[in-house]
C-alpha positions in Angstrom: 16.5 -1.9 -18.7 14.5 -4.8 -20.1 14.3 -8.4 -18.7 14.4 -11.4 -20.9 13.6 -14.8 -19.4 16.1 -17.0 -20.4 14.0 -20.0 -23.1 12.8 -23.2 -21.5 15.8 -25.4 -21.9 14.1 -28.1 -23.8 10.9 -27.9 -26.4 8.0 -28.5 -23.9 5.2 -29.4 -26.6 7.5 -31.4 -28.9 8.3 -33.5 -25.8 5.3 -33.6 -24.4 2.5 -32.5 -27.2 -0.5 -33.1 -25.1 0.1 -30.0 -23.3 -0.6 -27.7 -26.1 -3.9 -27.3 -25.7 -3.2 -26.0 -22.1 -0.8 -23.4 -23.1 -1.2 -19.8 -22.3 1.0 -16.8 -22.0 0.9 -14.4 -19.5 2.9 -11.1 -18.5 5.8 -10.8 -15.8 5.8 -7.7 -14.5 9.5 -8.1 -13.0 9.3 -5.1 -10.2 12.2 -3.7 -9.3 12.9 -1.2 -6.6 12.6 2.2 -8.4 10.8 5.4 -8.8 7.5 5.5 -10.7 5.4 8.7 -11.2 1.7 8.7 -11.6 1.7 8.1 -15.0 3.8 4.7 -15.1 3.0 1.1 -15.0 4.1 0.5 -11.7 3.8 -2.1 -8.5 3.6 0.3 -4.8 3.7 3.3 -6.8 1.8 6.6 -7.1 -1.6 6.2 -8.8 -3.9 8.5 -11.2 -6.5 8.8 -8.6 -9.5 11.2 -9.5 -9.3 14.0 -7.2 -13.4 13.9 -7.0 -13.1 10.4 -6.3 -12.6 9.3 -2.4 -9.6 7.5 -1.5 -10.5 3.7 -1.0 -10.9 2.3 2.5 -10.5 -1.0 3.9 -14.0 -2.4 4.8 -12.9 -4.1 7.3 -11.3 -1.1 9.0 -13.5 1.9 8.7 -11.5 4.7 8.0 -8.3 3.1 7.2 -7.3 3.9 3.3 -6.0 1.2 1.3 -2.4 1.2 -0.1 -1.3 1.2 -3.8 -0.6 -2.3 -4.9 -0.2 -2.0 -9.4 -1.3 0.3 -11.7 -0.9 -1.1 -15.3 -1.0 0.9 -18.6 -2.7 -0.7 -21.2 -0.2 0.4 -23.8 2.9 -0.7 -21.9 1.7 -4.3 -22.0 0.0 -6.6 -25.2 -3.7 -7.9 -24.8 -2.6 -10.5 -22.6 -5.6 -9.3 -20.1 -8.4 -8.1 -21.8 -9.5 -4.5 -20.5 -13.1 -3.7 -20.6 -14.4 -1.6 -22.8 -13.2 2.3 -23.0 -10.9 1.9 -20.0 -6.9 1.5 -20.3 -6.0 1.6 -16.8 -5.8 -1.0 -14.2 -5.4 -0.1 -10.3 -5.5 -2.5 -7.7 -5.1 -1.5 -3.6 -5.4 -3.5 -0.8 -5.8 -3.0 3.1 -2.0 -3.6 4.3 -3.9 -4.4 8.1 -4.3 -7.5 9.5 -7.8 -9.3 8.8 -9.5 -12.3 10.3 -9.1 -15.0 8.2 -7.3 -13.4 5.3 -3.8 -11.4 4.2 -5.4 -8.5 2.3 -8.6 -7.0 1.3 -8.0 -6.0 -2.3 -10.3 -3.5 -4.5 -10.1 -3.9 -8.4 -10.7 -0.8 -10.6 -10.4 -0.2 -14.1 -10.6 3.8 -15.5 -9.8 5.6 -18.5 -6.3 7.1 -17.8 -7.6 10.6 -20.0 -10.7 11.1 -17.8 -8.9 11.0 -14.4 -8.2 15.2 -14.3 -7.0 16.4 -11.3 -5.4 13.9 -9.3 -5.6 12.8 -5.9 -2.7 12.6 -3.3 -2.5 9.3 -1.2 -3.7 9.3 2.1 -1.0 8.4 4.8 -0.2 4.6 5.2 -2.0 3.2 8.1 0.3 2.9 11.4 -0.4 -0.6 11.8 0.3 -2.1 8.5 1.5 -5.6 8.6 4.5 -6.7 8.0 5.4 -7.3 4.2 2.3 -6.4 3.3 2.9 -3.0 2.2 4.4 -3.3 -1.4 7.6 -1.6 -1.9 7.4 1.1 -4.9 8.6 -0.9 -7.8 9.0 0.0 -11.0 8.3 -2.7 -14.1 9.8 -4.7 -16.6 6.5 -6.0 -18.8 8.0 -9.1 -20.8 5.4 -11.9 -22.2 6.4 -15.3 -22.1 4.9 -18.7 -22.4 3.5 -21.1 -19.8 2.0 -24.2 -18.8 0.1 -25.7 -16.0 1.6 -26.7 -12.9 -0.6 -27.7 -10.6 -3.3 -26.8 -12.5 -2.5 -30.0 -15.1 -5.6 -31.9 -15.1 -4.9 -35.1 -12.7 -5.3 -37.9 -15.0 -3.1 -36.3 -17.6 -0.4 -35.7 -15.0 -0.3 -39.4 -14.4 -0.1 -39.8 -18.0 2.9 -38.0 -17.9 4.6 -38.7 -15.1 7.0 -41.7 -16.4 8.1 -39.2 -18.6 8.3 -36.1 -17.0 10.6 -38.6 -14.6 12.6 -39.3 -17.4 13.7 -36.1 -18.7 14.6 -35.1 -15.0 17.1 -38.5 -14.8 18.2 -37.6 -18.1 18.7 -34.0 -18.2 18.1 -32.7 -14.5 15.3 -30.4 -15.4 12.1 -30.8 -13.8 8.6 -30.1 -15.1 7.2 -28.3 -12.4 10.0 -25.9 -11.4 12.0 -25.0 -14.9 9.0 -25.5 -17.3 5.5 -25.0 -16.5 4.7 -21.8 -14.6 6.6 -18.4 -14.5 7.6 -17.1 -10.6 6.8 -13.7 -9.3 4.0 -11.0 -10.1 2.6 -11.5 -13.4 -0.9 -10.4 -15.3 -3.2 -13.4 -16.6 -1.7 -16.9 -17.3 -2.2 -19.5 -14.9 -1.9 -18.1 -10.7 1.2 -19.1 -9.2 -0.1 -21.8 -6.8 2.1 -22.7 -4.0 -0.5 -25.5 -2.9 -3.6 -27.0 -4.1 -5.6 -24.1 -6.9 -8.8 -22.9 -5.5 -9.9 -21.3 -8.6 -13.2 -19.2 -7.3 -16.7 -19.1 -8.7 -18.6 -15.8 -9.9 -21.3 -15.0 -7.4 -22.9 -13.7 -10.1 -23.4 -16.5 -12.6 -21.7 -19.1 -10.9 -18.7 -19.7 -13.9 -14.9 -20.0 -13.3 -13.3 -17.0 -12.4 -10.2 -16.0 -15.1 -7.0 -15.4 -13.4 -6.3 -11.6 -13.3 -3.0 -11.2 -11.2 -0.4 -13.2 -9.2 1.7 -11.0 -6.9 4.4 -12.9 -5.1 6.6 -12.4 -2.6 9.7 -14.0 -4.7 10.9 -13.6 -8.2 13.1 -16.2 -7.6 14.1 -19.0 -5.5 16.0 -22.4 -5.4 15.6 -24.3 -8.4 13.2 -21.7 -9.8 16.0 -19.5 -10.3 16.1 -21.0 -14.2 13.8 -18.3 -14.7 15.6 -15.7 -13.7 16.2 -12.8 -16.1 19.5 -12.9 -17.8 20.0 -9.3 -16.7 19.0 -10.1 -13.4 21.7 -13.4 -12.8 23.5 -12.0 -10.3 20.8 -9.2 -8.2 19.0 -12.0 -6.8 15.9 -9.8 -7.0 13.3 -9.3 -4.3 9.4 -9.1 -4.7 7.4 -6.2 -3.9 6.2 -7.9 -1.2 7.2 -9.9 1.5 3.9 -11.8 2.6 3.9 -14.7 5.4 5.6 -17.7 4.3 6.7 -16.1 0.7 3.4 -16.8 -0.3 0.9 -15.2 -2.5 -2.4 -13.7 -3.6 -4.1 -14.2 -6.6 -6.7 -11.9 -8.1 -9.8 -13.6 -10.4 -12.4 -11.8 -11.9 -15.4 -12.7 -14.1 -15.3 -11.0 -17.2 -18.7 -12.0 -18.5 -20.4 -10.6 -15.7 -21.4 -6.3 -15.9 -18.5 -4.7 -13.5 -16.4 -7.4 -13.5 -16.9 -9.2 -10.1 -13.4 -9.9 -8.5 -12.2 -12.5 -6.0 -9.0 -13.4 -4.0 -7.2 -15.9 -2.6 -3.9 -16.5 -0.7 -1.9 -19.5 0.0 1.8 -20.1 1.1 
């Protein structure tokens, strides 16, 4: 089954044409509890894992293997994130233990899907794995759609705005930030899904921005965010593959100018 977020309900750049510039698109994954095989797109599914590869472990926890967090075909999903050269597979893991300081330790890899061969069975999940942190095996619904900053919107241009952001809620009841800048739940590129101030990270590397990679989010939907939920979807009130502390989330970045493609993190709630 597809999913189809319903359109904005009113014409975001004809009301407010200074966003333009800022617009981008990104892909929502929409998981949805199901079973994936090895070869599918897929969030807590089975991965192509090279059988002469070793499984990845957390290094935090010596020993302890990560679990299976996306894999992402580049065929099932338009150039929305930019895959490096000769690879067409996206895999991230994380370490579903508790950390000091942090929700998960996540590992980034990108692979060509033909070279993998023989394939690797997934180590058992670690005893101890925190609650909600191990995704639940989700199959997706790739769908692109449009999307503008939220709290990303420069400051001086939100005060611009305000008055009139204010006026279209008085007047029609919907409101910028939850009906028409940024898309809930897990998605690929556009802007992260900032539940607080952004903390976009710098590249070790060169020091640049960091691009946004991946949002995965405990929620697809909630409150008045539900104006994004799929039409197909209206009355499932879908879950996330996830269930992190406070329905937060975590936010992959990675530098894409840089050889290997440095990756960061970050979690907020």
């Amino acid at each position: 089954m597809t999913r189809r977020t319903p359109p904005r309900p009113v014409d975001v750049e004809e009301l407010f044409p200074e966003l333009a510039p800022f617009r981008r698109e990104t892909m929502r994954l929409h998981p949805r509890a199901g079973r994936a095989t090895r070869g599918d797109s897929s969030v807590g599914g089975p991965l192509l894992w090279p059988a002469r590869e070793p499984w990845p472990e957390c290094p935090q926890h010596p020993g302890s293997p990560m679990v299976a967090v996306l894999q992402i075909h580049r065929g099932d999903i338009p150039d929305v994130v930019p895959f490096p050269a000769g690879r067409d597979l996206l895999q991230v893991l994380w370490c579903p233990r508790p950390h000091e300081g942090q929700w998960v330790v996540p590992q980034v890899c990108w692979r060509s899907a033909a070279e993998v061969g023989e394939v690797r069975q997934a180590p058992p999940v670690p005893a101890d794995a925190g609650y909600g942190q191990l995704p639940r095996p989700c199959v997706v619904h790739p769908e692109l759609v449009t999307e503008y900053p939220s709290w990303d919107l420069p400051d001086e241009l939100w005060d611009a705005l305000d008055d009139r952001f204010e006026q279209l809620e008085r007047e029609t009841g919907w409101n910028y930030q939850d009906h028409l800048s940024t898309a809930p739940g897990t998605k690929l590129g556009g802007y992260p899904g900032w539940c607080q101030e952004p903390q976009w990270p710098d590249c070790p590397d060169c020091g640049t921005t960091m691009d946004h990679l991946l949002t995965v989010e405990s929620t697809e939907e909630y409150g008045p965010r539900q104006a994004w939920t799929p039409a197909e979807d209206r009355d499932l009130h879908p879950v996330g593959a996830v269930s992190l502390g406070g329905l937060g989330g975590v936010y992959l970045f990675e530098c894409r100018s840089c050889p290997g493609r440095p990756f960061a993190h970050r979690y907020d709630t």
